[in-house]
C-alpha positions as a printed NumPy array, in Angstrom:
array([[  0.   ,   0.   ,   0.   ],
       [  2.754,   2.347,   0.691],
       [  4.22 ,   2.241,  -2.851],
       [  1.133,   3.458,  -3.508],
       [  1.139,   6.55 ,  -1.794],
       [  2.026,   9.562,  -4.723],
       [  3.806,  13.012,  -3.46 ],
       [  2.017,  15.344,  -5.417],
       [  4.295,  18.347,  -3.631],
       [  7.201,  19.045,  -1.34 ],
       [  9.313,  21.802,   0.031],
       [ 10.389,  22.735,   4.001],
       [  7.53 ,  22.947,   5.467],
       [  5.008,  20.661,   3.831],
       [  3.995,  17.662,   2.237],
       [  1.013,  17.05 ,  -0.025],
       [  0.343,  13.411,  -1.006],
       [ -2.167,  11.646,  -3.476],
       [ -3.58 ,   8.813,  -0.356],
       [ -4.028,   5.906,  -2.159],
       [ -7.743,   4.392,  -0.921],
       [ -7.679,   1.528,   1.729],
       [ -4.919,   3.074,   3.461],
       [ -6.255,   4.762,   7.133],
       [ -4.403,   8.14 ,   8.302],
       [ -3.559,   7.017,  11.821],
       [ -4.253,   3.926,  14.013],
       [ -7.123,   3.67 ,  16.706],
       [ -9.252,   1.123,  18.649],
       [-10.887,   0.044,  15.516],
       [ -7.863,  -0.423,  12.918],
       [ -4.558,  -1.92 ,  14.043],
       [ -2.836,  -1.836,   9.987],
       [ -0.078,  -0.112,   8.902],
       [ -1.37 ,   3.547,   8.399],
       [ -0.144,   6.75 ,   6.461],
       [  1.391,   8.034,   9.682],
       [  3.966,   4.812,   9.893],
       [  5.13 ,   5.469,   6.295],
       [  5.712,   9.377,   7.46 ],
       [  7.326,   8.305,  10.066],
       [  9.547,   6.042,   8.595],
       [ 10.801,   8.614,   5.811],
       [ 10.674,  11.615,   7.555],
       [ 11.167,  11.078,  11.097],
       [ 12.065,  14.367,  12.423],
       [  7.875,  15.108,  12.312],
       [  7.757,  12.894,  15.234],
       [  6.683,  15.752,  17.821],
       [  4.877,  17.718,  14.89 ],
       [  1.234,  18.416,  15.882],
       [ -1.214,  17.629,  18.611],
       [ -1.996,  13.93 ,  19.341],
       [ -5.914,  12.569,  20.442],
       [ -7.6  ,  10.418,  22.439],
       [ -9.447,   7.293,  20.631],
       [-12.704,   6.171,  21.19 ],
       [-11.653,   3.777,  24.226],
       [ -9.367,   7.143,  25.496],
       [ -5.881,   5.629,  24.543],
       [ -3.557,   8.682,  23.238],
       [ -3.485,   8.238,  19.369],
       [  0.177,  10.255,  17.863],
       [ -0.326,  12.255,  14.6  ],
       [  2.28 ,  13.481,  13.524],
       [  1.972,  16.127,  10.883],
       [ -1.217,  15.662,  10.418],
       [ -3.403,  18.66 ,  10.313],
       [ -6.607,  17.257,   8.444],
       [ -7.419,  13.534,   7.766],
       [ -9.089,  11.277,   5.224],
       [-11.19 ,   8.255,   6.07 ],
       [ -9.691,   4.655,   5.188],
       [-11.061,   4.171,   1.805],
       [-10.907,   8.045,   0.848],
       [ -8.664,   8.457,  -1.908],
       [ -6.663,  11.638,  -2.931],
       [ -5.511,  15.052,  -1.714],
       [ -4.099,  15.655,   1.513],
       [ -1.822,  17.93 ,   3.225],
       [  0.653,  17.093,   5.862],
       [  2.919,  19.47 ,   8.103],
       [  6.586,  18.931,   8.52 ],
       [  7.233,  21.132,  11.619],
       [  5.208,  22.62 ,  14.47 ],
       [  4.828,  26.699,  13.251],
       [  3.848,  25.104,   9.653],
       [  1.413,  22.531,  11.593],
       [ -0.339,  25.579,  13.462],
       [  0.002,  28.02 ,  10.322],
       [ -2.433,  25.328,   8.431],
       [ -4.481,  24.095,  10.993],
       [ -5.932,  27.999,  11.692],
       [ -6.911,  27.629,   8.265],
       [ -8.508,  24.473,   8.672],
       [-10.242,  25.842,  11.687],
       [-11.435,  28.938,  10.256],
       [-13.092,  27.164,   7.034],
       [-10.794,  29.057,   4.717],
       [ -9.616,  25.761,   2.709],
       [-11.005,  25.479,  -0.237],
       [-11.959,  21.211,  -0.592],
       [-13.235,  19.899,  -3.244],
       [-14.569,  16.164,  -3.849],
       [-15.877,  13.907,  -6.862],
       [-18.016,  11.276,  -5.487],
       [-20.423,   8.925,  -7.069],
       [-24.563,   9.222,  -5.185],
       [-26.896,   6.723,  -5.473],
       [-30.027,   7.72 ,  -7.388],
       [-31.113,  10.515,  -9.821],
       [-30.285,  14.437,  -8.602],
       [-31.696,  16.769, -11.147],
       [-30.91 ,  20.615, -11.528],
       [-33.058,  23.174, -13.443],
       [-31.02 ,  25.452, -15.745],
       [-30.772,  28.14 , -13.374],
       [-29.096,  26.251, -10.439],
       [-25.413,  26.626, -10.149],
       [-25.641,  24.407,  -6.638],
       [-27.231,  23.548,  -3.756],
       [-26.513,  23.612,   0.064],
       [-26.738,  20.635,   2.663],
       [-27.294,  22.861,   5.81 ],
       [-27.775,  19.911,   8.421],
       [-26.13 ,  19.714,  11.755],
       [-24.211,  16.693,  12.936],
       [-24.089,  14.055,  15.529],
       [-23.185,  10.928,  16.7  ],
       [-25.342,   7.678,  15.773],
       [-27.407,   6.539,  19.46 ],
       [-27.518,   3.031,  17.997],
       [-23.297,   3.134,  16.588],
       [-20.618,   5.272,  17.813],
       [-18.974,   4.746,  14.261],
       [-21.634,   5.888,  12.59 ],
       [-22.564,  10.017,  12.168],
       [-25.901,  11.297,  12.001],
       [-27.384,  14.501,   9.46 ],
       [-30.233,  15.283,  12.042],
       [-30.897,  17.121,  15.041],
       [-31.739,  13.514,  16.176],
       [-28.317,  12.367,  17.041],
       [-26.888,  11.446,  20.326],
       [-25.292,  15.141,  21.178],
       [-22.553,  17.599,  20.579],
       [-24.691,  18.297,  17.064],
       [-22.067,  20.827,  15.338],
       [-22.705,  22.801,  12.076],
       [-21.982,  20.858,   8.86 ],
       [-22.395,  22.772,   5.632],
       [-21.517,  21.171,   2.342],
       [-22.194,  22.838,  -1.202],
       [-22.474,  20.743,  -4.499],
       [-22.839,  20.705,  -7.967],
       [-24.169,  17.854, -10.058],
       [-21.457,  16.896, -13.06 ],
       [-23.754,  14.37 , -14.866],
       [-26.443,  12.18 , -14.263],
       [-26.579,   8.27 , -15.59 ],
       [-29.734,   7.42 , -15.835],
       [-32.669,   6.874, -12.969],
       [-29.689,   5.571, -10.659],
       [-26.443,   6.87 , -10.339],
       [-25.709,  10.529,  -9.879],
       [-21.773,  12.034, -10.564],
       [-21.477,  15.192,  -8.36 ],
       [-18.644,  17.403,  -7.12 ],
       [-18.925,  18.874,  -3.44 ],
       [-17.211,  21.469,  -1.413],
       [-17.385,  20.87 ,   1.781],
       [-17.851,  24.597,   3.947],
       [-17.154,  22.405,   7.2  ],
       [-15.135,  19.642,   8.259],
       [-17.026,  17.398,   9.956],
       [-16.367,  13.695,  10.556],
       [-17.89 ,  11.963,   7.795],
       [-19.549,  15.003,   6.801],
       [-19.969,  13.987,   3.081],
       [-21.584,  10.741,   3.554],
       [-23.455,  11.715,   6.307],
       [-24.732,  14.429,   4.525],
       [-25.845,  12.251,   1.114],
       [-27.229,   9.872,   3.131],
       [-29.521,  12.479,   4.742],
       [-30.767,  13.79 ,   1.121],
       [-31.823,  10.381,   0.419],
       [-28.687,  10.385,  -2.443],
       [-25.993,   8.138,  -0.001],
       [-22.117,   7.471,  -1.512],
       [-22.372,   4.28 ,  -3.306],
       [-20.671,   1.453,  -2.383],
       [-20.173,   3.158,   1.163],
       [-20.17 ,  -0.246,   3.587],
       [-21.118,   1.597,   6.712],
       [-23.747,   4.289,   5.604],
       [-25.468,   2.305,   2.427],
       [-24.314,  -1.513,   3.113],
       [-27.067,  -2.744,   1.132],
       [-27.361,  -0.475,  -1.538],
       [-25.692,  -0.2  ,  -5.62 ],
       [-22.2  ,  -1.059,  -5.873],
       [-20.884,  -1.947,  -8.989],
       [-18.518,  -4.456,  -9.589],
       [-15.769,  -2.289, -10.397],
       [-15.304,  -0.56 ,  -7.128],
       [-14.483,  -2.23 ,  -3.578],
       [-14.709,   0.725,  -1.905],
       [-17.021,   4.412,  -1.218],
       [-17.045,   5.989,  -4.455],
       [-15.171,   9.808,  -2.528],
       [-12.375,  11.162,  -4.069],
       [-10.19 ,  14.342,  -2.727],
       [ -9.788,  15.76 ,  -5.897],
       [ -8.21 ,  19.024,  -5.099],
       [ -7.397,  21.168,  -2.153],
       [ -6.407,  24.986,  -1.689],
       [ -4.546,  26.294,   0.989],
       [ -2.073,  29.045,   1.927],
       [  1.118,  28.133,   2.266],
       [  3.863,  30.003,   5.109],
       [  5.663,  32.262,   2.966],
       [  4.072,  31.548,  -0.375],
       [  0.436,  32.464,  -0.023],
       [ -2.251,  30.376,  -1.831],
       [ -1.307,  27.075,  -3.812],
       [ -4.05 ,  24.641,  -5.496],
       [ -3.236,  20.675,  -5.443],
       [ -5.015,  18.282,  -7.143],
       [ -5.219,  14.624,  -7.598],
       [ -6.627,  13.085, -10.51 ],
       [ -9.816,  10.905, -10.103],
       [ -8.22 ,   7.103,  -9.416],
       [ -8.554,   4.156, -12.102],
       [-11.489,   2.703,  -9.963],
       [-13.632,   5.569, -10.486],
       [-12.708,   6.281, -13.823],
       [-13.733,   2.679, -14.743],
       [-16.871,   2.841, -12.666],
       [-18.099,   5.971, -14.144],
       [-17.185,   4.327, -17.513],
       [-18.932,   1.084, -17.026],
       [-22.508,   2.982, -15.668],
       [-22.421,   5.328, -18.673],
       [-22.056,   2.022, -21.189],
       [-24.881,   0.415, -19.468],
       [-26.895,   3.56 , -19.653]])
């Protein structure tokens, strides 16, 4: 899996990698595996005391070094990572202060249709933890507590058909599963997702959540604003292919 891993940019302060899907950020409770913060580690080991480390779900201490944002497991693309402590705090204000500019490609279940005017449209749901699984986050002001503001803006790129849907989305927030939450909620959930739509369309061609970190925008200490993207991985290409023959 680590071969896999693509450096996409590099100088001083910073590294921005293209994270390969089925590769998780940093261990926890749940996922023992070797994880994007071992490789890191293991070619660029003065990051060790970079950042701020957290507590896990069962309140161990979980490291992260240089990481100042994180994708989940079977995420693929863009991410930024912080190679000493001023950089670490320089981005993570930004992160903080919703002033990164995200931008996703993901693949929703079902039909979403536009009328010629729209540009986009805005999720404006709060978010929660799942009462009946911790893993899980909720789009309602029916989860467990701690509901926090979750905005995510998207645009529809094309639709196949009655049931598949091509979208790019921008999330305003960063929330903890926000995207998939936030599908799911709209009644349009991430294909292929295992843990929010377990029983729903999956085509053959992918093994994993059809979301993709296509490109990210972010000011960089002494440079000012850089764009970084990561083109849309071979399993989504050929998914997206596949739906629009059978259409």
């Amino acid at each position: 899996m680590f071969d896999e891993i693509k450096i996409i940019y590099e100088d001083k302060n910073v590294l921005v990698i293209n994270k390969p899907a089925g590769l998780a950020v940093h261990g926890d409770s749940f996922n023992t595996e070797k994880t994007l913060v071992d490789w890191l580690l293991k070619k660029y080991p003065d990051i060790a005391d970079v950042g701020e480390p957290m507590l896990g779900p069962k309140g161990e201490k979980i490291e992260k070094p240089g990481i100042v944002h994180r994708l989940d497991k079977d995420t693929s693309g863009v991410m930024i990572v912080a190679k000493n402590q001023p950089t670490f705090l320089f981005l993570k204000d930004q992160f903080q202060n919703h002033t990164v500019r995200k931008t996703y490609r993901t693949i929703l279940a079902g039909r979403i249709s536009f009328s010629p005017e729209e540009m986009s449209r805005t999720i404006n749901l709060p978010i929660g933890r799942s009462r009946k699984d911790a893993r899980i986050r909720v789009a309602s002001r029916n989860a467990e507590s701690n509901l926090r503001e979750a905005i995510t803006v998207y645009k529809v790129l094309e639709n196949f058909g009655k049931d598949f849907t091509y979208i790019e989305a921008y999330p305003q927030t960063g929330r903890t599963h926000q995207l998939r939450a936030h599908f799911k909620a709209i009644g349009h959930p991430i294909i292929c997702d295992k843990l929010y739509y377990p029983e729903g369309l999956c085509p053959v061609t992918l093994a994993r959540q059809a979301l993709h970190s296509f490109s990210l925008e972010i000011n960089l200490p002494k440079i000012g604003k850089k764009r970084f993207e990561a083109e849309v991985p071979t399993d989504l290409q050929n998914t997206l292919e596949n739906i629009k023959s059978s259409c």
